[in-house]
Biotite code that builds the C-alpha atoms (Angstrom):
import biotite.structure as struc

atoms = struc.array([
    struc.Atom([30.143, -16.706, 3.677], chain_id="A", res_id=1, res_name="UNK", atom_name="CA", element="C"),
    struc.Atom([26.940, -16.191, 1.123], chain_id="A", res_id=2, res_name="UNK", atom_name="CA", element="C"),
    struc.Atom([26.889, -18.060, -1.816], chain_id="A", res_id=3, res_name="UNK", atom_name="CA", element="C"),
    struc.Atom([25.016, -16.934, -4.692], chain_id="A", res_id=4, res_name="UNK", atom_name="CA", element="C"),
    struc.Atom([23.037, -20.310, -4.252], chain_id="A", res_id=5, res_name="UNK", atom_name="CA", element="C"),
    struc.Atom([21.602, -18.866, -0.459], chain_id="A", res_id=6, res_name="UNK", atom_name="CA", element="C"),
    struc.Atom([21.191, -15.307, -2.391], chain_id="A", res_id=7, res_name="UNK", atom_name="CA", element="C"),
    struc.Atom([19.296, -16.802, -4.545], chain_id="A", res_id=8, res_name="UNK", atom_name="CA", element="C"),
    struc.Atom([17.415, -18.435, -2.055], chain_id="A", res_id=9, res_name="UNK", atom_name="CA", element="C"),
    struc.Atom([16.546, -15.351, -0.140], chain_id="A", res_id=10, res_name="UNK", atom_name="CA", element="C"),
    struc.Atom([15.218, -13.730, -3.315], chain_id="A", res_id=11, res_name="UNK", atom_name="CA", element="C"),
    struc.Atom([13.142, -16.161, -3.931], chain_id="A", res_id=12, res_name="UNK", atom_name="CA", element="C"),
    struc.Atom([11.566, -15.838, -0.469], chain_id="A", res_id=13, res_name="UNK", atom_name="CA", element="C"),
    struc.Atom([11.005, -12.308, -0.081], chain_id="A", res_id=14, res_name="UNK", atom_name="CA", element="C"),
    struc.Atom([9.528, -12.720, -3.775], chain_id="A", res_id=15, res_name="UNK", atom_name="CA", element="C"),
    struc.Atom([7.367, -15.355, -2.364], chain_id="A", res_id=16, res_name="UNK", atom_name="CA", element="C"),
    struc.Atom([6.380, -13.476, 1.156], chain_id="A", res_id=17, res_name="UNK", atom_name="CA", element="C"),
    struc.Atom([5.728, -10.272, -1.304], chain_id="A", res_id=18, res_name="UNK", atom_name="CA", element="C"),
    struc.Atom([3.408, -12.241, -3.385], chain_id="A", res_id=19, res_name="UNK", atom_name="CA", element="C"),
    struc.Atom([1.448, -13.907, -0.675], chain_id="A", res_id=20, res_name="UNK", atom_name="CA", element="C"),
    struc.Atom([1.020, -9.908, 1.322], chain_id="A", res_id=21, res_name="UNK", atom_name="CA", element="C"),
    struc.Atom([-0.143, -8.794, -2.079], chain_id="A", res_id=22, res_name="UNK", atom_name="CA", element="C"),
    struc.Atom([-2.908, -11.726, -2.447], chain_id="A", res_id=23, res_name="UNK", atom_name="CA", element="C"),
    struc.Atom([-3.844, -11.330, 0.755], chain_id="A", res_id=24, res_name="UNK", atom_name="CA", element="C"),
    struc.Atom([-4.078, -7.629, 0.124], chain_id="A", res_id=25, res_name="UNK", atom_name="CA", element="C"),
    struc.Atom([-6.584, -8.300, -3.046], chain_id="A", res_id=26, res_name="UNK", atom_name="CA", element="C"),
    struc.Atom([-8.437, -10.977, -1.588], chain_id="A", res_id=27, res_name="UNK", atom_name="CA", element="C"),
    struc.Atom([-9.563, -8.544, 1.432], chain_id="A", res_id=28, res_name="UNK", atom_name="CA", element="C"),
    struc.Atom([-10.900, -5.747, -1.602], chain_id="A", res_id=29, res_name="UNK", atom_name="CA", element="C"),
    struc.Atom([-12.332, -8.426, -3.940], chain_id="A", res_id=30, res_name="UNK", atom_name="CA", element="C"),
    struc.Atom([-15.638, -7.546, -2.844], chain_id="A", res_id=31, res_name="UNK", atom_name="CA", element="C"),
    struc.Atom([-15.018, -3.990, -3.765], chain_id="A", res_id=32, res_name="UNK", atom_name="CA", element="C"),
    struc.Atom([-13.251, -4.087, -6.999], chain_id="A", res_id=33, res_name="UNK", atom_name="CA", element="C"),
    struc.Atom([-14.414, -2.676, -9.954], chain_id="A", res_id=34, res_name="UNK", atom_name="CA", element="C"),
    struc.Atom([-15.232, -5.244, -13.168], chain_id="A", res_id=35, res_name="UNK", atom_name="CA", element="C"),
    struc.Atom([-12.459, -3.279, -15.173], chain_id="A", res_id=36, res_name="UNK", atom_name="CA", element="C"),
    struc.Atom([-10.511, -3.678, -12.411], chain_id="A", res_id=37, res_name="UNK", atom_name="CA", element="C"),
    struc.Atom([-10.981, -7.557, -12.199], chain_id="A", res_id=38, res_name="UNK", atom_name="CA", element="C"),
    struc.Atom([-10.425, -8.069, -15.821], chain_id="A", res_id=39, res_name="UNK", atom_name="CA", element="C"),
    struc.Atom([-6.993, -5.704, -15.601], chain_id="A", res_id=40, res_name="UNK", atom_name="CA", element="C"),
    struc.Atom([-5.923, -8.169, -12.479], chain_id="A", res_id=41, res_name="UNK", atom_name="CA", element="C"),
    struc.Atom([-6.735, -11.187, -14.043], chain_id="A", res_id=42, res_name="UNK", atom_name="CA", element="C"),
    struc.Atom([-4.927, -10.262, -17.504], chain_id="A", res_id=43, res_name="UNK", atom_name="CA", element="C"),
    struc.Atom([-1.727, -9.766, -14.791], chain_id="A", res_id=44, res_name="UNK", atom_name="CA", element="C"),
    struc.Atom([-2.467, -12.614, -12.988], chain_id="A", res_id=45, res_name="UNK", atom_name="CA", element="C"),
    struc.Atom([-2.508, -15.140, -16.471], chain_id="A", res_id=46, res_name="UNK", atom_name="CA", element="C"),
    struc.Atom([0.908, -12.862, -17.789], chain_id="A", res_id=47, res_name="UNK", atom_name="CA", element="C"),
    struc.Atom([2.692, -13.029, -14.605], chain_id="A", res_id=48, res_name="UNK", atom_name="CA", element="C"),
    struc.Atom([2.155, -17.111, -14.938], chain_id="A", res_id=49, res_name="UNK", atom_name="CA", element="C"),
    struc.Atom([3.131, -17.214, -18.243], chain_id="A", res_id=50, res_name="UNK", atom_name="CA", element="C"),
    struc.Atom([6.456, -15.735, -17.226], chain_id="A", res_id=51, res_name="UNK", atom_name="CA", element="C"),
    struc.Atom([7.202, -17.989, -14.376], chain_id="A", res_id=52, res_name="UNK", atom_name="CA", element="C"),
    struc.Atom([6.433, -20.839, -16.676], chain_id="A", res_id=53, res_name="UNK", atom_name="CA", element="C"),
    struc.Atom([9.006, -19.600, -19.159], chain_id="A", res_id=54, res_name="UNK", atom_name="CA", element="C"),
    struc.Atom([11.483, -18.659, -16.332], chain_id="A", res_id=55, res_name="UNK", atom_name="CA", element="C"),
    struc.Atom([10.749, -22.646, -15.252], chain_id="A", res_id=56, res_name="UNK", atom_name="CA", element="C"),
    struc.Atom([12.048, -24.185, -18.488], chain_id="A", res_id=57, res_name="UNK", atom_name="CA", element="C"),
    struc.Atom([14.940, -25.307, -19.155], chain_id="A", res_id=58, res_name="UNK", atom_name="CA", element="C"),
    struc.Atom([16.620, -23.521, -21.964], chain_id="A", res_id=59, res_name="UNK", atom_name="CA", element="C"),
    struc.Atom([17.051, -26.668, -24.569], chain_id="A", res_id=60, res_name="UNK", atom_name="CA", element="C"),
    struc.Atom([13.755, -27.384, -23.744], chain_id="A", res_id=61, res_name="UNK", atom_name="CA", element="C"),
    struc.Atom([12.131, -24.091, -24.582], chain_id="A", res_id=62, res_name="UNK", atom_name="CA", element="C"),
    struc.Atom([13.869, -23.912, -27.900], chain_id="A", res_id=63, res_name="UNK", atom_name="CA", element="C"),
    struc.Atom([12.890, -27.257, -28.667], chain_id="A", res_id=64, res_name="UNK", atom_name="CA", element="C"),
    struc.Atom([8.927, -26.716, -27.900], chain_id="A", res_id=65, res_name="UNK", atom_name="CA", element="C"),
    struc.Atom([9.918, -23.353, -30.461], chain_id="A", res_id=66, res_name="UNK", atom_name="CA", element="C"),
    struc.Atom([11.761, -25.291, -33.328], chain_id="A", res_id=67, res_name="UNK", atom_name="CA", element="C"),
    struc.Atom([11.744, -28.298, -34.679], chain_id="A", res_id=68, res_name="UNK", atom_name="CA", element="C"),
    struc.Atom([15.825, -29.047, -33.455], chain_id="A", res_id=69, res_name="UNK", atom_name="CA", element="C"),
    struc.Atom([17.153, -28.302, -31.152], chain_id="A", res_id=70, res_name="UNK", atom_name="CA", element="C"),
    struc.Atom([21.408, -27.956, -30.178], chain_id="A", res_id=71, res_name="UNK", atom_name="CA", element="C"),
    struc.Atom([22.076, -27.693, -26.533], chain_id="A", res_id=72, res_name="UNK", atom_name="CA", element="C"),
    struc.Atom([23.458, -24.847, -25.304], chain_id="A", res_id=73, res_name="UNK", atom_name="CA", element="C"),
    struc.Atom([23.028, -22.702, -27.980], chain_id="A", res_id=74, res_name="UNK", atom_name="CA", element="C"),
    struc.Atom([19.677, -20.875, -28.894], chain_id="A", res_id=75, res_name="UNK", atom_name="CA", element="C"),
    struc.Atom([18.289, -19.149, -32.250], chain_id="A", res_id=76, res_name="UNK", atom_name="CA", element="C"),
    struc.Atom([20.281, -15.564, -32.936], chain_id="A", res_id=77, res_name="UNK", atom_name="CA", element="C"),
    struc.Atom([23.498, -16.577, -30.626], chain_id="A", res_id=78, res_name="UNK", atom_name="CA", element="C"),
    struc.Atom([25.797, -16.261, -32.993], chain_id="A", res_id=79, res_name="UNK", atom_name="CA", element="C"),
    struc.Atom([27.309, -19.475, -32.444], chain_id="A", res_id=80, res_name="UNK", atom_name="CA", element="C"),
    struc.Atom([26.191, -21.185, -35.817], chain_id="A", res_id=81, res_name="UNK", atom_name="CA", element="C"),
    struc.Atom([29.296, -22.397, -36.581], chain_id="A", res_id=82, res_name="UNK", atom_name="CA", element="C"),
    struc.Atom([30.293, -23.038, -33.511], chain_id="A", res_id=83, res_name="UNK", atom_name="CA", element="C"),
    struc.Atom([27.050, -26.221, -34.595], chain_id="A", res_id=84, res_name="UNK", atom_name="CA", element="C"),
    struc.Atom([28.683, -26.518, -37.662], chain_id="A", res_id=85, res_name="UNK", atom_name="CA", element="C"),
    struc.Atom([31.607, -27.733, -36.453], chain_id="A", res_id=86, res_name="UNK", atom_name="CA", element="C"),
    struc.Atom([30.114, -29.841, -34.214], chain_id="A", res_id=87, res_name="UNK", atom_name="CA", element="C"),
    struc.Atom([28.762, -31.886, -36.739], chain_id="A", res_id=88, res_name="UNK", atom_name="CA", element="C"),
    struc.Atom([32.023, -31.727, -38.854], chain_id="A", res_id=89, res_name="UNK", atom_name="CA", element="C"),
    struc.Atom([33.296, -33.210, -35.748], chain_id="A", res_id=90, res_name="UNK", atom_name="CA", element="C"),
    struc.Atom([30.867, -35.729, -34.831], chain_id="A", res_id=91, res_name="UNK", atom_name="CA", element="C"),
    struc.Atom([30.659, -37.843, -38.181], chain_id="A", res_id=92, res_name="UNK", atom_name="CA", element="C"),
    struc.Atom([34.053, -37.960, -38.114], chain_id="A", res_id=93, res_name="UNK", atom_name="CA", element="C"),
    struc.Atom([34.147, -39.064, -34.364], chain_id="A", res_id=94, res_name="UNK", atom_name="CA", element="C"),
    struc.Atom([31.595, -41.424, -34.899], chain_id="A", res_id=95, res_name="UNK", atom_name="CA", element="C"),
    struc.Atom([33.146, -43.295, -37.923], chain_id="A", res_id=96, res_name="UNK", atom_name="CA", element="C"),
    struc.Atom([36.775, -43.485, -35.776], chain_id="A", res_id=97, res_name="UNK", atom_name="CA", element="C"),
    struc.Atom([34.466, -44.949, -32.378], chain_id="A", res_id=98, res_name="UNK", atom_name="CA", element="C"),
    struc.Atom([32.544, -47.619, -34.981], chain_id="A", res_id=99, res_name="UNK", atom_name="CA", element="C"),
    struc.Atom([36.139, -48.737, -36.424], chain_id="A", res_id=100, res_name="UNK", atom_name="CA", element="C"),
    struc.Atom([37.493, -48.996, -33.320], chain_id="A", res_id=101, res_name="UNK", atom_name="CA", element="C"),
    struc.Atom([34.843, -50.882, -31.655], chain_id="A", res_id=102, res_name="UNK", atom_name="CA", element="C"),
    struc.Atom([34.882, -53.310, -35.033], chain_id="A", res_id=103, res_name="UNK", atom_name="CA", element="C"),
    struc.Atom([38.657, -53.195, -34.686], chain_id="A", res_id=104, res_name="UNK", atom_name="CA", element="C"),
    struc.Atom([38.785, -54.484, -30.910], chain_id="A", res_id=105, res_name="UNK", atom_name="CA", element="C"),
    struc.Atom([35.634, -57.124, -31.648], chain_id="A", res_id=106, res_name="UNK", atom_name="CA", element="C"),
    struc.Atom([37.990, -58.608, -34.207], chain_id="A", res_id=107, res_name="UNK", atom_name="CA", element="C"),
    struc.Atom([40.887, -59.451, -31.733], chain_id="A", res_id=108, res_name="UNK", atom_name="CA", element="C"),
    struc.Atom([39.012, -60.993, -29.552], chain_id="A", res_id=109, res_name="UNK", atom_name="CA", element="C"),
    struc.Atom([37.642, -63.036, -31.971], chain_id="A", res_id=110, res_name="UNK", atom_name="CA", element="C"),
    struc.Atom([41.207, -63.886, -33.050], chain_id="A", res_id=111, res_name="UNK", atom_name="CA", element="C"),
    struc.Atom([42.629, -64.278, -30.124], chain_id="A", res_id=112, res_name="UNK", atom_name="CA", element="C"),
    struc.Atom([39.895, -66.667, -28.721], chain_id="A", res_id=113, res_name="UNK", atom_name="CA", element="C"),
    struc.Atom([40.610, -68.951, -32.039], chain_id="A", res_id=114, res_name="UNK", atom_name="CA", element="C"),
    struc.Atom([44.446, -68.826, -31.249], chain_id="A", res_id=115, res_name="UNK", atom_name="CA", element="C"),
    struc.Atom([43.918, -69.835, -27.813], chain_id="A", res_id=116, res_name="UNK", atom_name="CA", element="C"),
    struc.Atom([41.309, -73.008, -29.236], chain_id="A", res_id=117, res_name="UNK", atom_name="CA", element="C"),
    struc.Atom([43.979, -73.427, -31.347], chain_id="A", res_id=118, res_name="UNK", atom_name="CA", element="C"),
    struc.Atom([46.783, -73.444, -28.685], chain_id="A", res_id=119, res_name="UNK", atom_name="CA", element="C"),
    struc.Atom([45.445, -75.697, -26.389], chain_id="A", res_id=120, res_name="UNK", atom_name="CA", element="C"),
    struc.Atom([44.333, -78.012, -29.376], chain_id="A", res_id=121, res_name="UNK", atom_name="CA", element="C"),
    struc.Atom([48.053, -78.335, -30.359], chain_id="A", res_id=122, res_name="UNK", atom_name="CA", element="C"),
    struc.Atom([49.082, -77.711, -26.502], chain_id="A", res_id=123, res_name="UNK", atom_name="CA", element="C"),
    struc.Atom([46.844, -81.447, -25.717], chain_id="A", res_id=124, res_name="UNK", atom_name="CA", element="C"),
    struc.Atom([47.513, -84.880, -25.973], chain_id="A", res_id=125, res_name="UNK", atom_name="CA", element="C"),
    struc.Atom([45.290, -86.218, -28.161], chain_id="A", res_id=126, res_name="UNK", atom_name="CA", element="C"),
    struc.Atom([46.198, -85.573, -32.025], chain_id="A", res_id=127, res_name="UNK", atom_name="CA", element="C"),
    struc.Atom([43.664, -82.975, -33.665], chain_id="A", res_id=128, res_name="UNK", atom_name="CA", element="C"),
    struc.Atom([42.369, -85.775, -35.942], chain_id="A", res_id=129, res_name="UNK", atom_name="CA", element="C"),
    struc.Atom([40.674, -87.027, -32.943], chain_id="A", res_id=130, res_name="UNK", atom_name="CA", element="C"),
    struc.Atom([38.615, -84.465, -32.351], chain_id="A", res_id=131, res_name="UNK", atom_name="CA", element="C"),
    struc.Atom([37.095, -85.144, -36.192], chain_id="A", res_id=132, res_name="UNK", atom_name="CA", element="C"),
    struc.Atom([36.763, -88.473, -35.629], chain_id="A", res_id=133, res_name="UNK", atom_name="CA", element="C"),
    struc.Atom([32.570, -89.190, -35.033], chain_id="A", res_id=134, res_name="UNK", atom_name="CA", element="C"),
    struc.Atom([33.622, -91.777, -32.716], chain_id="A", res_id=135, res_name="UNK", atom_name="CA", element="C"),
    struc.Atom([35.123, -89.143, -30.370], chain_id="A", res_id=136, res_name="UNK", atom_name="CA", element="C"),
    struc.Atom([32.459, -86.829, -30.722], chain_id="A", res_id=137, res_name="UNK", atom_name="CA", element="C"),
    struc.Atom([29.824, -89.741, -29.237], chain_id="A", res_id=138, res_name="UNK", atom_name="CA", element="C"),
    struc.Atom([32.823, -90.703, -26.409], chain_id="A", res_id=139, res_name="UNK", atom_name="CA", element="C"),
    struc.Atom([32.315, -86.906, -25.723], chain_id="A", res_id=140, res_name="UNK", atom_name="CA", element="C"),
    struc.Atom([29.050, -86.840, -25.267], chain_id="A", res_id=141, res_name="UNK", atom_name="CA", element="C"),
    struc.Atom([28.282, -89.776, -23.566], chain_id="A", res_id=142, res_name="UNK", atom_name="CA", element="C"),
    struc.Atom([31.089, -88.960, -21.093], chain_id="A", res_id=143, res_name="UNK", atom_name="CA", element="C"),
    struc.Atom([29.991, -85.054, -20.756], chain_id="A", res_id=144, res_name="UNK", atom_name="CA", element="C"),
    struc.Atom([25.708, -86.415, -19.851], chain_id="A", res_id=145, res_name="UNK", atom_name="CA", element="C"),
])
């Protein structure tokens, strides 16, 4: 079974094979061309590149090096320009709910780290006043070094 992949493939190489008989072919009558003639092959020559290097970009990438912004997946004259306009309707939108909701689960971990300081603080033995006593503090210290 072909895939369009292989056909593609193929094409390429009997372009390629095609090109290289061709060269061949004009490299065996340079001697003999004409000036008009070299002139006419070598405006085909710089053309024909220009194509392939157009045919070689990628298509967000040749709109960008044309505009100033580019939107992928959509070119000038596509008719999709509100199919961008709703995109950005949609991404502010988006954005503002993903910022709230990252602020929103930053906050209960905060929270919940304090209840569980807070938890094992009332959970210990020693009465919170102890831990504002200075005296405890140095005990801490010298006992933690």
């Amino acid at each position: 079974m072909t895939t369009d992949n292989d056909h593609a493939v193929r094409q390429e190489a009997v372009q390629a094979r095609f090109g290289y008989a061709v060269a061949a072919r004009l490299s065996e009558a340079e001697d003999r061309l004409a000036p008009d003639i070299e002139r006419r092959l070598a405006q085909a020559r710089s053309l024909a590149l220009a194509r392939y290097r157009r045919s070689q970009e990628k298509p967000a990438v040749a709109w960008l090096a044309r505009s100033s912004a580019a939107v992928l997946g959509a070119g000038p004259g596509d008719g999709s320009t509100w199919r961008a306009r709703l995109g950005l309707a949609l991404a502010l939108p988006t954005l503002l709910f993903g910022l709230y909701a990252l602020q929103h689960f930053q906050q209960e971990r905060f929270v919940h780290r304090i209840a569980d300081i807070d938890t094992a603080l009332l959970l210990d033995d020693l009465p919170p006043q102890a831990y504002t006593d200075p005296g405890f503090r140095n005990y801490l210290r010298e006992g933690s070094a």
